[in-house]
GUVO-268734 format. One record per atom (N, C-alpha, C, O): x, y, z. Coordinates in steps of 0.1 Angstrom, whole numbers, plus 5000, padded with zeros to 4 digits. Layout:
// residues N
XYZ;...
This chain:
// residues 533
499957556273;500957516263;500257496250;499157446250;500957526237;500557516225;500657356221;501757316216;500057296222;499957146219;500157146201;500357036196;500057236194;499857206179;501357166179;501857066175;501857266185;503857276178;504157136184;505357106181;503657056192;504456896195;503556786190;503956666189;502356836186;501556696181;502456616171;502656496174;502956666160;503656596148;504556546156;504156436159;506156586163;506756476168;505956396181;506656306184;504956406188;504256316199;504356216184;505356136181;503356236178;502656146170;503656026162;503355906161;504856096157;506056056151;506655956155;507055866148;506855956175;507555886181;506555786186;506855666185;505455836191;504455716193;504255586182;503955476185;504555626169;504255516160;505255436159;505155316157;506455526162;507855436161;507755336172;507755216169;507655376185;507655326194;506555176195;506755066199;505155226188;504155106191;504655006179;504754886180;504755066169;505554976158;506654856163;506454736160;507554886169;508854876177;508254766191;508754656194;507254826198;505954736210;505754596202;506154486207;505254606191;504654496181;505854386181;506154296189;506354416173;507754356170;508154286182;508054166181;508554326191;509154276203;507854196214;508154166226;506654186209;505754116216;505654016213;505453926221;505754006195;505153906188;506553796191;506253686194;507753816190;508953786191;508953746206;508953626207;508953836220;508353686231;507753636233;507953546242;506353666223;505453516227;505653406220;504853316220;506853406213;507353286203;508353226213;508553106211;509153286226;509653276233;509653306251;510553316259;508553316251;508253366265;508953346274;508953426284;509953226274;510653266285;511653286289;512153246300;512153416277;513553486275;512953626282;511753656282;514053716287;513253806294;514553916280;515553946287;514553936275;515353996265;514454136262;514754246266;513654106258;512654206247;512154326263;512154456262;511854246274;511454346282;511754486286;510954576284;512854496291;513754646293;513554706282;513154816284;513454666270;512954756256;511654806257;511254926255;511054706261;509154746261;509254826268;508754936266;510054786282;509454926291;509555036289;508655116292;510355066284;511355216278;510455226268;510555336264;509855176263;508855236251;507355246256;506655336252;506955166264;505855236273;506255376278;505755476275;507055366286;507955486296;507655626282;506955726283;508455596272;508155716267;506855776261;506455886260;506355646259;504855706255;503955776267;503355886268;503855706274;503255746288;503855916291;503156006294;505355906291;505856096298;504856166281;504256266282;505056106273;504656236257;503356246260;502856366258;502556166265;501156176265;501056246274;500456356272;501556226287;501256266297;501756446297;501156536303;502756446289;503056656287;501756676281;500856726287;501556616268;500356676261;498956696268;498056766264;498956646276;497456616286;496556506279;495256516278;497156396274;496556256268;496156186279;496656076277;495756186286;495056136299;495455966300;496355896305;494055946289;493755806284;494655686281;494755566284;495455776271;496455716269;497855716275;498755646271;497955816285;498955786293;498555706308;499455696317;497355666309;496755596320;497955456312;499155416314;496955406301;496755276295;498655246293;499055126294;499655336289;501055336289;501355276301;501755156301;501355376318;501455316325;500955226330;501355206342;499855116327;499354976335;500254906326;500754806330;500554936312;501354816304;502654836311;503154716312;503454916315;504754916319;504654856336;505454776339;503654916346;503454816355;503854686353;504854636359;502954616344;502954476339;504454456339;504854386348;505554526329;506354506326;507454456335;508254356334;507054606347;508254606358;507954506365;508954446370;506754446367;506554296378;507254186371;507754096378;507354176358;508054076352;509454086351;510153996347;509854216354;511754296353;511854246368;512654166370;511154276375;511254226392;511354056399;511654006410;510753986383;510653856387;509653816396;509753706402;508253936399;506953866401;506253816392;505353736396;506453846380;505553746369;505853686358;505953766349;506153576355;506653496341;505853546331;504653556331;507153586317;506953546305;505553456303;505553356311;504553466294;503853406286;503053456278;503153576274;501953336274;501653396261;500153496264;499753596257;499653436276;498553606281;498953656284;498453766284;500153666290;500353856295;500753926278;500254036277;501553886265;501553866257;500253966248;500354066242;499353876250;498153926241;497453996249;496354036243;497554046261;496854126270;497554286264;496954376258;499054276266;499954386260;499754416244;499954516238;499354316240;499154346221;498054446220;497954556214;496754356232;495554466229;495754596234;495054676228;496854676247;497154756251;497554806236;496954906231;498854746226;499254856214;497954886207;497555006206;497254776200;496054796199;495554936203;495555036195;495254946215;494255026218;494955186224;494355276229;495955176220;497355316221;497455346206;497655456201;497255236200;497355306182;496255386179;496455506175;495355336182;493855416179;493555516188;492855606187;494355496199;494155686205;495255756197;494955876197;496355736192;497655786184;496955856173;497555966169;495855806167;495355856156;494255896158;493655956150;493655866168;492155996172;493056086172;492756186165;494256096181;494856236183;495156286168;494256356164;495856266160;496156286145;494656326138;494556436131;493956266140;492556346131;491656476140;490856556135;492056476155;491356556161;490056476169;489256536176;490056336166;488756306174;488756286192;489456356200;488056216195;487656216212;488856066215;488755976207;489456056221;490155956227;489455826230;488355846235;489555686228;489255606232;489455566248;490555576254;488055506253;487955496264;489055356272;488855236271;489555386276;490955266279;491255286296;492355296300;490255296304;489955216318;490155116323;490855086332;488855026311;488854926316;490154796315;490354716323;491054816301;491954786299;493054796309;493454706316;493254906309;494354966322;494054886337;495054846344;492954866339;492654786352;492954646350;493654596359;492354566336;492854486338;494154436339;494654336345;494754566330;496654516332;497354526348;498154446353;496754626351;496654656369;496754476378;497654416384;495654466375;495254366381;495454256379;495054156385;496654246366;497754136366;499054156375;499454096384;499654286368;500354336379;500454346385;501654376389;499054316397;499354296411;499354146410;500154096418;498854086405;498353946409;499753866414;499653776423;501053906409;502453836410;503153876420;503453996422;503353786428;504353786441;505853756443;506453716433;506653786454;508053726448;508053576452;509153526453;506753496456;506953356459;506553266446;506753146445;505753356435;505253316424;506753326411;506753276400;507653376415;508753396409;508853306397;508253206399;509353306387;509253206372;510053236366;510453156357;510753376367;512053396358;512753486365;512253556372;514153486363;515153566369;514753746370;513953806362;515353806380;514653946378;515653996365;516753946361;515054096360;515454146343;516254276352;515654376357;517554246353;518254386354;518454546345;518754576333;518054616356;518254726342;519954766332;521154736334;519354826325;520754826312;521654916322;521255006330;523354846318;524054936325;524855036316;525055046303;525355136329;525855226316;526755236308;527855236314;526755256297;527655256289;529255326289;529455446291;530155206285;531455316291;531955416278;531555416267;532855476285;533055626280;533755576266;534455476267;533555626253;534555626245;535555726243;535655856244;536655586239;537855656238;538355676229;538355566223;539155786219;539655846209;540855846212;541255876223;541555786199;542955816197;543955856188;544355786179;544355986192;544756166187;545056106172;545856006170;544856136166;545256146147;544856076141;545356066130;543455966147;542755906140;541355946135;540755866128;539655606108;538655566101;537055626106;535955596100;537255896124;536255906137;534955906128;534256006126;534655766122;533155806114;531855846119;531155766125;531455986116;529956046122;528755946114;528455936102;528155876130;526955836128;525755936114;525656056117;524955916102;524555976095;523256036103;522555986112;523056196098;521956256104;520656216101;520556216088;519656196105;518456196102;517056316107;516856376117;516456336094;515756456094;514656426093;514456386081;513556436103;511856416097;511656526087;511956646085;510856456083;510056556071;508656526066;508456416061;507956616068;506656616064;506556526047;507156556036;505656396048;505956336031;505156486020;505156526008;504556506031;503456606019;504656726012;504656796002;505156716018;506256806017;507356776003;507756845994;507456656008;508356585996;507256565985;507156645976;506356475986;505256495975;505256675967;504556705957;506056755974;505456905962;506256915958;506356965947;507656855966;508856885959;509056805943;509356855933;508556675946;508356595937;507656605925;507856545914;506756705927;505356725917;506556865912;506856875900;507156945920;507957035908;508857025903;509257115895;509556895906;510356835899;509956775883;510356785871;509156725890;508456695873;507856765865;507756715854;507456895867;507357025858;508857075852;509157105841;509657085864;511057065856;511656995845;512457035836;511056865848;511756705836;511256785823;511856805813;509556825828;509256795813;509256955805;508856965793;509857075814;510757185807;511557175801;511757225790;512157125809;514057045804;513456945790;514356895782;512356935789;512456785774;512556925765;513456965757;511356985771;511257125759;511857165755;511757205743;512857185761;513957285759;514957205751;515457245740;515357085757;516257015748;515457025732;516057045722;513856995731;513356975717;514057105712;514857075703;514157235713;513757385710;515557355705;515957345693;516157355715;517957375709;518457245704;519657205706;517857215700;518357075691;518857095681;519557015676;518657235673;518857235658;520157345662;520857385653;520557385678;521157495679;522757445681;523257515690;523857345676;524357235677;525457395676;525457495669;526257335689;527457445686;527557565694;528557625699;526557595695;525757735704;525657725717;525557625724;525757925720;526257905738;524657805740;524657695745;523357885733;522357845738;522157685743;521557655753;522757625734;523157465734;524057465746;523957375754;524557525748;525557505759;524657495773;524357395779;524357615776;523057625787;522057525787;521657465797;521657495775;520657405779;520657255783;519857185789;522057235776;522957105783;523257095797;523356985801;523357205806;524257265815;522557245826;522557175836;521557315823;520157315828;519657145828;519157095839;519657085816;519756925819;520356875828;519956825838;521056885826;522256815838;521956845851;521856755859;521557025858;521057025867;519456975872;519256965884;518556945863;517856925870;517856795869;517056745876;518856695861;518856515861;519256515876;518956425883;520056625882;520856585897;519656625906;519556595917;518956695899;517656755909;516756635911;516456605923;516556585903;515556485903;515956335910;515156255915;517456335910;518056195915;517756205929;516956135935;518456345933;518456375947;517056365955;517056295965;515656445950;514956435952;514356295954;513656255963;514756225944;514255995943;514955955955;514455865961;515956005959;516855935971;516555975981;516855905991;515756125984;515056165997;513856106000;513356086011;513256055986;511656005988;511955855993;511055785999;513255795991;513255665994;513155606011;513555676021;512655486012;512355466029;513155296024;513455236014;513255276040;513655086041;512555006036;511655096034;512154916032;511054856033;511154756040;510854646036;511754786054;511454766073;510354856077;509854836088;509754946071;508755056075;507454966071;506554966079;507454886058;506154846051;506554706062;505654676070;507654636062;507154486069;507154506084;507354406090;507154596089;506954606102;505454566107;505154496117;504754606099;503254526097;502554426098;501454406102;503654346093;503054226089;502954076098;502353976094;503854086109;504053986114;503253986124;502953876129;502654096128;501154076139;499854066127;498654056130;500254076118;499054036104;498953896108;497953836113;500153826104;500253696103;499953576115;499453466114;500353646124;500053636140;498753596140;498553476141;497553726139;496653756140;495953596133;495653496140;495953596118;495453516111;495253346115;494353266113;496453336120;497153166123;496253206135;495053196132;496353226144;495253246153;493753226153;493053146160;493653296145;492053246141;491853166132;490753116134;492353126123;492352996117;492652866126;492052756123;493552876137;493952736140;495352686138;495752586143;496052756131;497152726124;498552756127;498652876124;499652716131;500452796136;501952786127;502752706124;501552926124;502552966111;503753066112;503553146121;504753086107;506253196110;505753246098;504953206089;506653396102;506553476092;508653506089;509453566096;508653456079;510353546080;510253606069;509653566059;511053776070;511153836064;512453886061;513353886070;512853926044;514253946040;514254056032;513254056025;515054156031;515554216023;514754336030;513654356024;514954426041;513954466044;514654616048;514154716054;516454606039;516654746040;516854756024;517854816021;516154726016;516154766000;515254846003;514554826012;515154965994;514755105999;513555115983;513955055973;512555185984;511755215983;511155365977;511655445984;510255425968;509655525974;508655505983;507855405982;508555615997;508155646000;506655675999;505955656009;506155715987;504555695984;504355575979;503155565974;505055475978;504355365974;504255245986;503655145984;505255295999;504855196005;503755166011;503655046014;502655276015;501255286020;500455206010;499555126013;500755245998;500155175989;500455025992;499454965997;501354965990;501854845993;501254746004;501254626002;500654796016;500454726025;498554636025;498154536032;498054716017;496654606008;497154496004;497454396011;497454505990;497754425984;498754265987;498554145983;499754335999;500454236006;499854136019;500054016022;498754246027;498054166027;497454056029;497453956037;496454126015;495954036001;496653886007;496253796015;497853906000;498353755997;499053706008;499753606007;498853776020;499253666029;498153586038;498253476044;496853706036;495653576041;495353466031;495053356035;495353506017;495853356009;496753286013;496753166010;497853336019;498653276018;498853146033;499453036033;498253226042;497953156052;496353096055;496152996062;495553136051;493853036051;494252946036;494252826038;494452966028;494552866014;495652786013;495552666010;497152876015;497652796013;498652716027;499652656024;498452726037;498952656051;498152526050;497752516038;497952456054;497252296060;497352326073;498152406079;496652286077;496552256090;497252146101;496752026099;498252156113;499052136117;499151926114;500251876110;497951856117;497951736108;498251726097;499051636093;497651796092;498151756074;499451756072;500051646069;500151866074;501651896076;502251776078;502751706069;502051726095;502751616098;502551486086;503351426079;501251476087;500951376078;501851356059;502251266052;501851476057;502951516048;504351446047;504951386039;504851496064;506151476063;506851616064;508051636063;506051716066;506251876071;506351916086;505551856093;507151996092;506752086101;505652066100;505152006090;504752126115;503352146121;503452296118;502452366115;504852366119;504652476116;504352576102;505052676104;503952576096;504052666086;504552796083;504352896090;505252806073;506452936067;505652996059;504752936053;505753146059;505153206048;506353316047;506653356059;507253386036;508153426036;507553576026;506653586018;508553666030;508253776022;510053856018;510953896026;510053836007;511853856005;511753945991;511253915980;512554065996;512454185985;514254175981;515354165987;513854195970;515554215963;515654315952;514654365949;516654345947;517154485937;517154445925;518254425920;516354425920;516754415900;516554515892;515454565889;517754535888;518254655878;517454815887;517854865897;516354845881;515555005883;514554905889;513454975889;514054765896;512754795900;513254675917;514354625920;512054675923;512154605932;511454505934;510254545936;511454375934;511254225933;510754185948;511554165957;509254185951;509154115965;508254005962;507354015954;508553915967;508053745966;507553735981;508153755991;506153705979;505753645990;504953465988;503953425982;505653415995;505753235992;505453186007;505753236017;504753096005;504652986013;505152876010;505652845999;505052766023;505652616022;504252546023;504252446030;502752586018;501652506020;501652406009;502652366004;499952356002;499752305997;499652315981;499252245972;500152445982;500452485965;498352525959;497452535968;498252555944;496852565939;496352455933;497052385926;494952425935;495152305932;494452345916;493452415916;494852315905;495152345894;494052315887;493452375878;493852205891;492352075887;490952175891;490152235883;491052165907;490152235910;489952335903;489052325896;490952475902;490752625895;489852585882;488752635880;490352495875;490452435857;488552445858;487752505852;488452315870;487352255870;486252375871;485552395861;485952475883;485152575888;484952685876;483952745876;486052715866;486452825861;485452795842;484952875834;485552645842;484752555832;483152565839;482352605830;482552555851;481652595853;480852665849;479852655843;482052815854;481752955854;481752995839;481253105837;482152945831;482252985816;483553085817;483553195811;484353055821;485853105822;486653025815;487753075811;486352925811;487452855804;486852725795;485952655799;487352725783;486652685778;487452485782;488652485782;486852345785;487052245781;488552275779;489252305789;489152255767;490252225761;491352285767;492552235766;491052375774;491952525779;492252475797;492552555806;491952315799;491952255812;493252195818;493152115828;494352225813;495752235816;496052385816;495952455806;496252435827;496352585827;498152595839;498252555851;499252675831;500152725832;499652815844;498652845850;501252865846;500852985860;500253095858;499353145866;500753195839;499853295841;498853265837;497953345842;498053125827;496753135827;495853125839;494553135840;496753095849;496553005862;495953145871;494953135878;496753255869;496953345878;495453445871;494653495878;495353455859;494353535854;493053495861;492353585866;492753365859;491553305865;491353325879;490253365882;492353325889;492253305902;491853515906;491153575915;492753575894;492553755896;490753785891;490153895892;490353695885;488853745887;488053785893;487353695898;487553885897;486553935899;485753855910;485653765903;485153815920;484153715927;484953565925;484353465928;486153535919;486453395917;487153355933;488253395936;486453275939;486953185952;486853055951;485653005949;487752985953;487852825957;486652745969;486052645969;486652885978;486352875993;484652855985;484252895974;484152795993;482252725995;481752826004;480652856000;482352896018;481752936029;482753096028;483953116025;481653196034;482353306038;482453296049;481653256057;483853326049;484653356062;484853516069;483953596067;485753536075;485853666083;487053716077;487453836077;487753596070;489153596062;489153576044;489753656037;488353476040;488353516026;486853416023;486053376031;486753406012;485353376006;484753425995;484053365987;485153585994;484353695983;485553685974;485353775967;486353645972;486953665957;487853785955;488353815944;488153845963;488453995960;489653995965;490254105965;490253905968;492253885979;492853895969;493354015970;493353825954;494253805945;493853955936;494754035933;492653955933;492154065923;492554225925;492954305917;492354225940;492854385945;494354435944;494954545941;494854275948;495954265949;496754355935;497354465935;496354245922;497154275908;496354405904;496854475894;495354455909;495054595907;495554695909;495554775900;496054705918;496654795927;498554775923;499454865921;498654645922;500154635917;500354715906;501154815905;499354675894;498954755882;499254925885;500054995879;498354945894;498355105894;499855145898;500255265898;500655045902;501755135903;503155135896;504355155898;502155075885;503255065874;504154925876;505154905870;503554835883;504554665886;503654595880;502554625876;504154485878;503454345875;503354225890;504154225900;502154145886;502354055897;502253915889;501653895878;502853835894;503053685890;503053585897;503453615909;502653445894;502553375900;503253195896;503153125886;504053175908;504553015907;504252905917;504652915928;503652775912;503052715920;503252595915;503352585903;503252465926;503452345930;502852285937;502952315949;502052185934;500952105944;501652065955;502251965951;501852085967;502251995978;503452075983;504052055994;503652175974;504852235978;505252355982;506352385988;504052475978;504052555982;503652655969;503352605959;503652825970;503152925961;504153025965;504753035975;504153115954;504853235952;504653315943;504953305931;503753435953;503753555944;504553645945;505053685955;505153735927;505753785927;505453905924;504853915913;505754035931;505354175928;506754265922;507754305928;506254285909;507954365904;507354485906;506054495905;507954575908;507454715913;508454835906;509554825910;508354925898;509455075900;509755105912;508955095921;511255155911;511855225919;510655345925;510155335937;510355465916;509455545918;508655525908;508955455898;506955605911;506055565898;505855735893;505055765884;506555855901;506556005894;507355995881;506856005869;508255975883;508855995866;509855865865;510455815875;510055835851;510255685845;511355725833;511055815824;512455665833;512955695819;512155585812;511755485818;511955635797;511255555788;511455535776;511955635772;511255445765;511655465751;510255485741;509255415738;510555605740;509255605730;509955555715;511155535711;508455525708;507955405698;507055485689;506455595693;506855445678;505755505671;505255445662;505955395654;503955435660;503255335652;502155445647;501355485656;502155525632;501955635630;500555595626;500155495619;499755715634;500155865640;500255865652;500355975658;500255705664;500455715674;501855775680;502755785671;502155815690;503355765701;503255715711;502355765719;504155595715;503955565727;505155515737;506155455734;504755565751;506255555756;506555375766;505655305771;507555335766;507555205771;508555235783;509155335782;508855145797;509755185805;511055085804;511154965806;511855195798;513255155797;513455035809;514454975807;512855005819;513554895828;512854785824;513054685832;511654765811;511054615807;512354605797;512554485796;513254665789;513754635777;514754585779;515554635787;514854455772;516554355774;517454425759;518654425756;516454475751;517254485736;516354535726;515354495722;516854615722;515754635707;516954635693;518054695691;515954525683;516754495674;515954495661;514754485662;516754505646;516154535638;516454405625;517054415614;515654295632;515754165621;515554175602;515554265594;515554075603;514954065585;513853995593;513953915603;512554055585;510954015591;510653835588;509953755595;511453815577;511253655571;512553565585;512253505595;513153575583;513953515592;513553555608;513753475617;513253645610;513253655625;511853595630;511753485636;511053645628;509653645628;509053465625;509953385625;508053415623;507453305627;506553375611;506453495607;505953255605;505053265591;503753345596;502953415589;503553315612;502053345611;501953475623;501053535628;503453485623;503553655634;503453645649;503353755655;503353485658;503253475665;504553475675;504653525686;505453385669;506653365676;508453435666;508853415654;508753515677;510553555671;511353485676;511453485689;512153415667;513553385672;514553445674;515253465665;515053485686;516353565694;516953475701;516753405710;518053495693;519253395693;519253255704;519653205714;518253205689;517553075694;516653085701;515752995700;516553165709;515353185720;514053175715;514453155703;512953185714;511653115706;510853195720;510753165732;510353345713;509753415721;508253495716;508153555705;507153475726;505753485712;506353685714;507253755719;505353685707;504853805697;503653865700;502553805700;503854025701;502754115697;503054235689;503954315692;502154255677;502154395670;501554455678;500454415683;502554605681;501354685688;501054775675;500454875678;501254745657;500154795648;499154785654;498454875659;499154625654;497554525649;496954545665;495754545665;497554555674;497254585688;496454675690;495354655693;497154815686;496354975685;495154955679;494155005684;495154905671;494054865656;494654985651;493955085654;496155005643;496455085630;496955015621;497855055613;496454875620;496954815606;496954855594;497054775584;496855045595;496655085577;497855115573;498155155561;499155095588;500655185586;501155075573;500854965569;502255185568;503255075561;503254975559;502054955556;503954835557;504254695556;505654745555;505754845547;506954695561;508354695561;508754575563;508054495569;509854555559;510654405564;511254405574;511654305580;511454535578;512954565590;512054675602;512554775607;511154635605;510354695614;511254635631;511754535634;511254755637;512054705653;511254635656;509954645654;512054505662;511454455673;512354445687;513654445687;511354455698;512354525711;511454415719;510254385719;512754345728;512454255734;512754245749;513954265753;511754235756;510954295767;511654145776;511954035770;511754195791;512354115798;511954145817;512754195824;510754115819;510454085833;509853995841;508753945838;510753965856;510653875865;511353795855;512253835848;510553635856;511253545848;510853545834;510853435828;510453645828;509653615813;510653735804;511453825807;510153675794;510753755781;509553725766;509153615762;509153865763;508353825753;509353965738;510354035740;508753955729;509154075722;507354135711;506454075706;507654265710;507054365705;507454395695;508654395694;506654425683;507254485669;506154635671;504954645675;507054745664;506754855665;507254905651;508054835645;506855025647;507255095637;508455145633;509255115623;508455255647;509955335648;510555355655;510155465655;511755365666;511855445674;512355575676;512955645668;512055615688;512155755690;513355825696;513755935694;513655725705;514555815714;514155755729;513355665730;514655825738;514755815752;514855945756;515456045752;513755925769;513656065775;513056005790;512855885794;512956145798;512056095808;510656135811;510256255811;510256075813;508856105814;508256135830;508756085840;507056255828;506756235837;505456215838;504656305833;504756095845;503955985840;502955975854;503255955865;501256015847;500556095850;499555955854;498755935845;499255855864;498355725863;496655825857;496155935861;496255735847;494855795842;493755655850;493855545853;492755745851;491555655859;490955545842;491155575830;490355425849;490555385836;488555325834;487855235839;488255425824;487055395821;486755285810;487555255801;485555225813;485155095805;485655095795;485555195788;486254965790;486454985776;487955005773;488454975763;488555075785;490255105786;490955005783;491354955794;491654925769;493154805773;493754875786;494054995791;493854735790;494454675803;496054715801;496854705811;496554745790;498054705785;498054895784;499154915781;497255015786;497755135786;497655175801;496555225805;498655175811;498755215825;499355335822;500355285818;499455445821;499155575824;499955675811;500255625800;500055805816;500155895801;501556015804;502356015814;501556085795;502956185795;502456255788;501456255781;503856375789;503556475779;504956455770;506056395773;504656495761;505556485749;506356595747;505656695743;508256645747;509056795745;508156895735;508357015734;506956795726;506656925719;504856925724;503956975718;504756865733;503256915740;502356865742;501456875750;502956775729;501156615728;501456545740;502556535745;500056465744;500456355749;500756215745;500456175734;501156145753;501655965750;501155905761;501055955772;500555765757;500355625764;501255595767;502255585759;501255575781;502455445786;502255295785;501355245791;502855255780;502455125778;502755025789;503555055798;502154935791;502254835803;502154655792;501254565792;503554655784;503354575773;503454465779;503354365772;503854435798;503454305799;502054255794;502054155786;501054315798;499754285799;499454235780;498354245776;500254205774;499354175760;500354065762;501054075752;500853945770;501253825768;500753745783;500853625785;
């Protein structure tokens, strides 16, 4: 048999399925002695064991059947629910993942014998006089449906695997498209009236639907990214000592698809802060006046073009003093600067080697959890933020784009620069009297009453040789919970961009996250105008 033409769906279903194992493990060992989750597990052993077993996966179709063994002694009512047979089955997914993907790279199978025996050898261990839970009946069958003649018959929606590399090319020539289509609109711009104007309107239009379509095939649940996380969190409370939930929300708001891989560092990142730093330990809690248990929550929501995920605990919050105190040490902060807000709060903690912790651990110590984190947020075109309360708990917030291939954007011009900004930071762009709107010393604008600081991106760029005007735009920027405003020269217009992340050598502002091409050829900076407040 040609094993190449089934490896992609083997491999496909195996992840669903151990993905799907996780989930429903972690979920009865919180309850062991509900027999609910079982009949599922088995059927998901069962299938992995027959796929391996066509392919000639030996190993891993041994190690499928001792975990389903297990299973049926506890469906039979020889062995109770708990929390080792539990972690005995976790290390079985464990050690089925990692043959899932030796197979995926081509390597040698991991050796899973000795595993298999030991599951064996629980499997036998249970009798029907050891009995502990009711036997788990199998599922019955489902009755026939019935239709009735001249009727809301809605077809369940199709689902199509598809190679991502696949959509990745589709994607990459879509955006050779966008930025034909700018060209082209530049070229018949002066052609006002003309079939040629007609067509090229007509060519916009198709590929704006090209491009949508393609954004809504790239999109996934982000149930795919938190499927993850709850044996992360598992894992951690465990070795720490600490016994922590994980609830997760919003987990069918949809996503691209290349960014959810990206996503799973960074998140992480902040849930081993979030659970070694910021949980107490089951005394403290009580002693508080808390649960013994600790919450760490991860809740994604829709705002306007981007996606909002907060990941928050109910711990001990940052302790503010301490950061102020260590950071004065370090020559991070100067004395005076020892009342520190959330973002000065959050800059210090994203440093480089900056840890609270005294001892390295197996979990944090090196400084590198918060930092990777806002790096990587960075690279994909989001911002990360932070809100915090001593005694009460932390929450980081990661604002993200919908996709990071192409961006509608407003380009700006501060001559002879251009630069483009993403239409989803802008609440408004308006064109004050500089004396009345503006602050004496250029720091703070007033919008309608609102009292918001200020950056020239002149004096920013270093092109303070432009003009002096009174009625220079200022465009006022609005994300997560902040609002700052920008004064700029001119504007340009709106287009879309298709936005190229540049590697960023020494010396790079932090505030230019990636580049474009321009309808007539030059390139533009993308601006990332959170980063200058």
């Amino acid at each position: 048999m040609d094993q190449s033409r089934y490896t992609s769906l083997f491999l496909s279903d195996s992840r669903d399925h151990l993905h799907r194992c996780t989930a429903l493990l972690l979920a009865w060992e919180r309850a062991p002695e509900t027999t609910e989750p079982v009949a599922e597990l088995f059927r998901a052993f069962h299938s992995i064991k027959g796929a391996a077993g066509a392919m000639g996966l030996e190993p891993i179709a041994l190690l499928a059947h001792a975990a389903e063994h297990v299973l049926e002694a506890v469906r039979r009512g020889h062995l109770s629910g708990s929390p080792q047979i539990v972690a005995l089955l976790l290390q079985g997914v464990d050690l089925l993942s990692d043959g899932v993907e030796r197979v995926a790279q081509g390597e040698r199978l991991p050796e899973t014998a000795g595993l298999a025996a030991a599951l064996g050898r629980l499997a036998a261990s249970g009798t029907p006089s050891t009995v502990g839970a009711p036997r788990v009946p199998s599922p019955a069958p489902s009755a026939p449906r019935l239709s009735t003649p001249g009727l809301p018959r809605r077809q369940a929606p199709r689902a199509v695997r598809i190679d991502p590399a696949r959509l990745d090319e589709l994607m990459n020539q879509v955006g050779e498209l966008v930025v034909a289509r700018n060209r082209l609109e530049a070229l018949v711009g002066s052609q006002i009236g003309t079939e040629l104007e007609a067509v090229g309107g007509r060519i916009a239009s198709l590929v704006r639907a090209m491009h949508d379509g393609v954004l809504r095939a790239r999109l996934a649940p982000l149930a795919e990214l938190f499927d993850r996380f709850p044996r992360v969190v598992r894992d951690l409370g465990k070795e720490l000592g600490k016994s922590v939930r994980l609830e997760l929300h919003g987990e069918g708001i949809e996503l691209d698809r290349g960014m959810l891989e990206d996503l799973v560092d960074p998140i992480i990142h902040l849930l081993r802060n979030a659970v070694d730093h910021g949980i107490e330990p089951a005394a403290d809690r009580v002693a508080r006046g808390k649960p013994a248990e600790g919450t760490v929550r991860i809740r994604a929501s829709r705002e306007r073009d981007t996606v909002v995920l907060r990941v928050a605990d109910d711990g001990r919050g940052v302790d503010r003093r301490g950061v102020a105190q260590l950071a004065v040490r370090q020559g991070l902060l100067e004395t005076s600067e020892a009342r520190l807000n959330d973002s000065r709060l959050l800059a210090i903690l994203a440093r480089p080697g900056f840890s609270l912790k005294h001892e390295l651990t197996t979990v944090s110590g090196r400084g590198v959890g918060i930092d990777a984190a806002a790096l990587k947020v960075r690279s994909l075109g989001g911002r990360l933020d932070l809100s915090t309360r001593e005694g009460e708990g932390t929450t980081f917030t990661l604002t993200l784009p919908l996709t990071t291939a192409i961006q509608r954007v407003l380009l700006v011009g501060v001559p002879p620069e251009r630069f483009a900004i993403p239409i989803r930071l802008l609440a408004e762009a308006v064109l004050p009297d500089q004396a009345a709107g503006l602050s004496q010393d250029g720091r703070w604008f007033t919008f309608r009453t609102e009292r918001l600081p200020v950056a020239d991106l002149r004096a920013v760029a270093g092109l303070a040789t432009g003009p002096a005007t009174d009625r220079r735009p200022v465009l006022v920027l609005d994300w997560g919970e902040r609002r700052a405003a920008l004064v700029v020269d001119r504007l340009l217009g709106q287009q879309d961009a298709v936005v190229e992340r540049v590697a960023e050598p020494a010396g790079m502002p932090r505030w230019l996250s990636g580049a474009t091409v321009l309808p007539d050829g030059a390139p533009a900076f993308l601006l990332d105008p959170t980063a200058l407040f």
